[in-house]
DRENPA-3360 file (N, C-alpha, C; in nm, 2 decimals, always signed):
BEGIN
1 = XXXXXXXX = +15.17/-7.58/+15.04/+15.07/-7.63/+14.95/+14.94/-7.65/+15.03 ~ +14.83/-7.60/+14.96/+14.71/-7.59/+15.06/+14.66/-7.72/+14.97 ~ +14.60/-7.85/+15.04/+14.49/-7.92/+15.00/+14.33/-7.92/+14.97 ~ +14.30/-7.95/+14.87/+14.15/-7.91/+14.81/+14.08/-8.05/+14.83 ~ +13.96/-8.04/+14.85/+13.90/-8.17/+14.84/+13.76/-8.12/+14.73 ~ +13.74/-8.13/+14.64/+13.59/-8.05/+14.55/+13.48/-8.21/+14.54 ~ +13.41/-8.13/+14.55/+13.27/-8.25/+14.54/+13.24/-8.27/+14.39 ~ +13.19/-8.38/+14.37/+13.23/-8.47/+14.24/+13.17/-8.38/+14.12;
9 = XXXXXXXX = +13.09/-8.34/+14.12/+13.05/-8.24/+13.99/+13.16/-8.18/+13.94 ~ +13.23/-8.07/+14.03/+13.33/-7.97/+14.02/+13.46/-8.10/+13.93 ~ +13.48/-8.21/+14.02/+13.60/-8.25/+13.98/+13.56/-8.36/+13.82 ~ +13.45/-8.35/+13.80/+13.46/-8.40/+13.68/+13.47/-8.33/+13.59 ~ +13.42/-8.19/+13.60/+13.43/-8.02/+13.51/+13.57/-8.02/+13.49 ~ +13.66/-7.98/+13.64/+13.80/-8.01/+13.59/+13.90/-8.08/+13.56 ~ +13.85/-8.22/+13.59/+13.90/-8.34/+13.53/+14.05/-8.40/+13.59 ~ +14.00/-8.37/+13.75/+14.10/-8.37/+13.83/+14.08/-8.53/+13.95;
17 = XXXXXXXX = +14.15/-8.56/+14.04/+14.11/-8.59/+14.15/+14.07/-8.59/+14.21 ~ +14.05/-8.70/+14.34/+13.90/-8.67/+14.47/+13.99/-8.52/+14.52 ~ +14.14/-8.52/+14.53/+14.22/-8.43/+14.61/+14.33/-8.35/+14.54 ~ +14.31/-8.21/+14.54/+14.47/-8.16/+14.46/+14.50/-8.07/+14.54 ~ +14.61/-8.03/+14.53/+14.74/-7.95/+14.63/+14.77/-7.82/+14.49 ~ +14.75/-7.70/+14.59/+14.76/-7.61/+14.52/+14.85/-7.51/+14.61 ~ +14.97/-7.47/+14.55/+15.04/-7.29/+14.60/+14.96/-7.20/+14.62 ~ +14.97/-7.14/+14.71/+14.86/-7.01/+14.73/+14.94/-6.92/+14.81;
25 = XXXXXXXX = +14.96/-6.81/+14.73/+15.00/-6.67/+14.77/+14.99/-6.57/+14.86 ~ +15.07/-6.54/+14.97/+15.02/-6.48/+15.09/+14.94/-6.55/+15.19 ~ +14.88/-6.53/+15.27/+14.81/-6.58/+15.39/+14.69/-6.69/+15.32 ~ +14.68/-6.76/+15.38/+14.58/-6.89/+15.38/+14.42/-6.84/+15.40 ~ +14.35/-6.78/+15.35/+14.22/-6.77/+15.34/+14.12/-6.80/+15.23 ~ +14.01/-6.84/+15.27/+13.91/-6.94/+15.16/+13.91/-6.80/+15.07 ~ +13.94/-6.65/+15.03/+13.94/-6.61/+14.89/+14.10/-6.62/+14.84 ~ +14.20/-6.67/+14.91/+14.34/-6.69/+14.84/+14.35/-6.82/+14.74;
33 = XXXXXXXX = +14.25/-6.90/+14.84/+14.27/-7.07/+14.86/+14.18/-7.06/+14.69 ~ +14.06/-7.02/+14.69/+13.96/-6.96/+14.53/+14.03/-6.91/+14.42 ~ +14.11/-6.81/+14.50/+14.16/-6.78/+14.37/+14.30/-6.87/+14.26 ~ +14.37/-6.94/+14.41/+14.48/-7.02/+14.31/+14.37/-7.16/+14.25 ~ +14.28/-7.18/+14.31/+14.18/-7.28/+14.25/+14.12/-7.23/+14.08 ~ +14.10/-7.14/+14.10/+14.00/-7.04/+13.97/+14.14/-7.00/+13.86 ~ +14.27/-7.01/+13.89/+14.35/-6.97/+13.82/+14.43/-7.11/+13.76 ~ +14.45/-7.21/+13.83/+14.48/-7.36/+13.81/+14.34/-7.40/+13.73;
41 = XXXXXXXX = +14.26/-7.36/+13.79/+14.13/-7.45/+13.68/+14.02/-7.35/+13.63 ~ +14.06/-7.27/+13.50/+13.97/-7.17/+13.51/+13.84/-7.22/+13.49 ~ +13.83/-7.36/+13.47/+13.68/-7.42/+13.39/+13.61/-7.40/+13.55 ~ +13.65/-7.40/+13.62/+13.57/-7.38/+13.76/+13.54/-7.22/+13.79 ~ +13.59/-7.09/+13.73/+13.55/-7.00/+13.76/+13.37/-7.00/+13.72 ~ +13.26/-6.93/+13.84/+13.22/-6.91/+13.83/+13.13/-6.99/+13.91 ~ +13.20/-7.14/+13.92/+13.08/-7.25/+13.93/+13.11/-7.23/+14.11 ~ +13.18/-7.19/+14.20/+13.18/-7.20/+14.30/+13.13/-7.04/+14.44;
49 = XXXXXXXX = +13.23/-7.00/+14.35/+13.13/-6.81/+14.40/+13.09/-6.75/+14.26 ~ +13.03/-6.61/+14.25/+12.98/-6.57/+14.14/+13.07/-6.47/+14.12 ~ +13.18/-6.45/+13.97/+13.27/-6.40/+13.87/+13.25/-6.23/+13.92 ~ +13.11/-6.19/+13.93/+13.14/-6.05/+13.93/+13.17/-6.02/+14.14 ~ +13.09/-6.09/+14.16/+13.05/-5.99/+14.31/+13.17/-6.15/+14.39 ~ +13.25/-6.24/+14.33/+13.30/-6.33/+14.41/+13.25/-6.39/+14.57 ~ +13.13/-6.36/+14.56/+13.04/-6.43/+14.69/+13.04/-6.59/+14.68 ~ +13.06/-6.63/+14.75/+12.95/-6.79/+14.76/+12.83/-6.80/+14.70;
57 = XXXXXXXX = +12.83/-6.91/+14.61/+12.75/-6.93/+14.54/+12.63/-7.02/+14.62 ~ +12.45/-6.99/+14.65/+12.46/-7.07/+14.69/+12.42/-7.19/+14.71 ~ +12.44/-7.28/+14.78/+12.40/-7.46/+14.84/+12.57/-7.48/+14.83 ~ +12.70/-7.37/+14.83/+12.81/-7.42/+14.83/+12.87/-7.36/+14.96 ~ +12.96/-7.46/+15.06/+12.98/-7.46/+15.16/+13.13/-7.48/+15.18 ~ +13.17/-7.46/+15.27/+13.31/-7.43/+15.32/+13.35/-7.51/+15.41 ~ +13.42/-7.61/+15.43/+13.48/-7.71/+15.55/+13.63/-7.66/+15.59 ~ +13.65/-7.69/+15.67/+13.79/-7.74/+15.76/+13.82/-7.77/+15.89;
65 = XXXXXXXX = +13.88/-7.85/+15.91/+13.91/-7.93/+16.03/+13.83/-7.93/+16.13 ~ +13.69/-8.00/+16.04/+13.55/-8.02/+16.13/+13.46/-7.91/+16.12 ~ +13.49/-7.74/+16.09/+13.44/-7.64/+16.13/+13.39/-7.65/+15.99 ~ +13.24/-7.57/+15.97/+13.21/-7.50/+15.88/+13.27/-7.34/+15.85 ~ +13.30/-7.32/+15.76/+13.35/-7.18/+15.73/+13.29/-7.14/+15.65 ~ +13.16/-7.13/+15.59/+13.08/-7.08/+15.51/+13.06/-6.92/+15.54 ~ +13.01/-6.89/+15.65/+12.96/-6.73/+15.69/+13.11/-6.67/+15.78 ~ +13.20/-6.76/+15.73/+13.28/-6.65/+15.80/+13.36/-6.50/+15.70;
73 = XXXXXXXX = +13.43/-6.43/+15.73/+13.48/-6.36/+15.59/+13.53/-6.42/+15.50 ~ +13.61/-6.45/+15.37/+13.66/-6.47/+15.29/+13.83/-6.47/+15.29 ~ +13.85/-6.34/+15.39/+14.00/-6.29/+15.42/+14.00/-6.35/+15.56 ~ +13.94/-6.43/+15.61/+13.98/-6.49/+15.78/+14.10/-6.58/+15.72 ~ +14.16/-6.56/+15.80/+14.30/-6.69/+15.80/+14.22/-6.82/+15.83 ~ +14.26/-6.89/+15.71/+14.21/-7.04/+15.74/+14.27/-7.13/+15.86 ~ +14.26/-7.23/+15.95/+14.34/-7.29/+16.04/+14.45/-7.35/+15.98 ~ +14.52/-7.33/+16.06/+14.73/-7.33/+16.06/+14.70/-7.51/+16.00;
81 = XXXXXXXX = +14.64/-7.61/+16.02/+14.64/-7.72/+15.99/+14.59/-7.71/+15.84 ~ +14.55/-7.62/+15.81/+14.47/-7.63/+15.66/+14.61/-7.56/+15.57 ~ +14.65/-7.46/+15.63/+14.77/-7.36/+15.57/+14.87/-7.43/+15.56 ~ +14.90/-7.56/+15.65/+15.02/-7.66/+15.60/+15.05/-7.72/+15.56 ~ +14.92/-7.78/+15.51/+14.88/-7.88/+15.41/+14.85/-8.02/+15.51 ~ +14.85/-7.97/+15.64/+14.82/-8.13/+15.73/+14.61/-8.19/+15.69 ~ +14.54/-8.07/+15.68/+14.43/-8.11/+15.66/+14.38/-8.04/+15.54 ~ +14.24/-8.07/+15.43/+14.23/-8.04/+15.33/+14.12/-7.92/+15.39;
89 = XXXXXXXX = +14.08/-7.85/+15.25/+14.03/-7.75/+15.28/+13.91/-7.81/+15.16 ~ +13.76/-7.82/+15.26/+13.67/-7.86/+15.15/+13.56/-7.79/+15.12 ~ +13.55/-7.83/+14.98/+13.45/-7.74/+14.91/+13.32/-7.86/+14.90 ~ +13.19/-7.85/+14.95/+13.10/-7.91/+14.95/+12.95/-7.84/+14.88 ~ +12.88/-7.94/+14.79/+12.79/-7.88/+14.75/+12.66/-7.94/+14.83 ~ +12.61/-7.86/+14.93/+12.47/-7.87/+15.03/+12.35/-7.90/+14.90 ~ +12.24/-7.93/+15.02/+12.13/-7.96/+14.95/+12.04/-7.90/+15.06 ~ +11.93/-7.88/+14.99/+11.84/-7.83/+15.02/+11.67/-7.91/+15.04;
97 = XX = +11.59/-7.91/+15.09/+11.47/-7.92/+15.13/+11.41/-8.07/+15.20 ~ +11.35/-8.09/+15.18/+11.31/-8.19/+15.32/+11.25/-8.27/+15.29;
% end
């Protein structure tokens, strides 16, 4: 079970918790970890990458265990601590300007 953490917009859309635990198929990477998210809550497709080209959407950022994972691939294996459900895998919405 991979752990989600979604920042509060998202978790009011899906009408979930600060934290949900989701199955995810095959290898642990931020587009496996999207897609069992976008298939458990389809009211989130679209709002976190974009439906046709599945990119990052953006001011939306990628965490885990301290590391930003935003510019990495999509298919990188997430860390073994994230794939075991010891640490959550977070979705953060950034802000912008000064």
């Amino acid at each position: 079970m991979i752990r989600i953490i979604l920042p509060h917009h998202l978790r009011v859309l899906a009408q979930v918790s600060r934290e949900i635990e989701l199955p995810v198929m095959g290898p642990a990477t931020p587009s496996t970890v999207l897609d069992a998210l976008e298939a458990q809550y389809p009211m989130l497709r679209g709002t976190i990458r974009d439906q046709a080209t599945l990119q990052r959407r953006p001011f939306i950022r990628f965490f885990a265990c301290g590391e930003d994972l935003s510019l990495q691939p999509v298919d990188a294996p997430l860390p073994e601590a994230v794939a075991t459900g010891a640490e959550p895998f977070r979705v953060i919405g950034a802000m912008a300007g000064g």
